[in-house]
C-alpha positions in Angstrom: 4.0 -1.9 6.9 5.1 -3.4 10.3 2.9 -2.8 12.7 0.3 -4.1 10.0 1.9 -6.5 8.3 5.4 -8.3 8.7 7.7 -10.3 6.0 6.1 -13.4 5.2 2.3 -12.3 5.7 0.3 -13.5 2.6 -2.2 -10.9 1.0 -5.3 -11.6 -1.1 -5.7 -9.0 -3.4 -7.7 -7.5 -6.5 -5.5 -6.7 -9.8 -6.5 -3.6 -11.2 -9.0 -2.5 -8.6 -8.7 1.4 -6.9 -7.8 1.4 -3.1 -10.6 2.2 -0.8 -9.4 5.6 1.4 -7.5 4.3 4.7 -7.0 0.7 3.1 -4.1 -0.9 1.8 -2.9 -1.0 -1.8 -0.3 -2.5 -3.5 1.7 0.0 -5.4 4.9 0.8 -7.6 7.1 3.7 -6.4 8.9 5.9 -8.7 12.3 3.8 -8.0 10.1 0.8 -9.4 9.9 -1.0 -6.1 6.4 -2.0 -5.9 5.6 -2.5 -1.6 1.5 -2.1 0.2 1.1 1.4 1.8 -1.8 2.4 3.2 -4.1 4.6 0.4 -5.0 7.6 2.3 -6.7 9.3 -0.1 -7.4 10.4 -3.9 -5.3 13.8 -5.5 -5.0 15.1 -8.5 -2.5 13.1 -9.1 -3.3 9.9 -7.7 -3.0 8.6 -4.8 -1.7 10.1 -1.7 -0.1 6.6 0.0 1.5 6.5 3.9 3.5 3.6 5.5 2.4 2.1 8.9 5.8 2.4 10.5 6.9 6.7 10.2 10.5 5.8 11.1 10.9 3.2 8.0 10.4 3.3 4.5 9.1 5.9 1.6 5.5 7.1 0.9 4.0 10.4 -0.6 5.4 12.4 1.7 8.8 12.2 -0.2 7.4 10.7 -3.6 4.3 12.7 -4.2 0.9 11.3 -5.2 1.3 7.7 -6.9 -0.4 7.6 -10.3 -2.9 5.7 -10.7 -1.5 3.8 -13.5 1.3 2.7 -10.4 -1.7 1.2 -8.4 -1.2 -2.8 -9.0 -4.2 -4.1 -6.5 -6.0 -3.5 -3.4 -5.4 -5.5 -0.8 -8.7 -7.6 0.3 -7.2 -9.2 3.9 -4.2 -11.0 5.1 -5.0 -14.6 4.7 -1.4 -16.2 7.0 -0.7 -16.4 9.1 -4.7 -16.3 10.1 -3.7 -14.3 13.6 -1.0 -13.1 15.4 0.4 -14.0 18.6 
């Protein structure tokens, strides 16, 4: 999720609560790697969830929606580091 976030950040989060469209959630791909893409919005199907970074990573542009059985949290904030330099 680089520019957003980088290895290491720490991530408040609600269990079980739906994304909000254009925030963060954490979520588990089909491949069962569960990463924080940004929610864009609600589908048929679930959710429709981009990465940060278009040069890195997967999202539902080669998944599909995510179910929403496969959305683990919403991310709340970053809580560390508290800013960046």
């Amino acid at each position: 999720m680089q520019p957003t976030l980088y290895d290491g950040d720490r991530l408040l989060v609600v269990h079980g609560a739906s994304p909000r469209p254009g925030g963060l959630a954490v979520v588990r791909l089909p491949d069962g790697v569960v990463a924080v893409k940004r929610a864009t919005r609600r589908e048929p199907g679930g959710w429709w969830v981009e990465r940060d970074n278009p040069r890195e990573g997967v999202d539902s542009w080669s998944v599909g929606a995510i179910p929403e059985s496969d959305v683990v949290a919403r991310v709340l904030c970053r809580v560390w580091p508290l800013r960046r330099r």
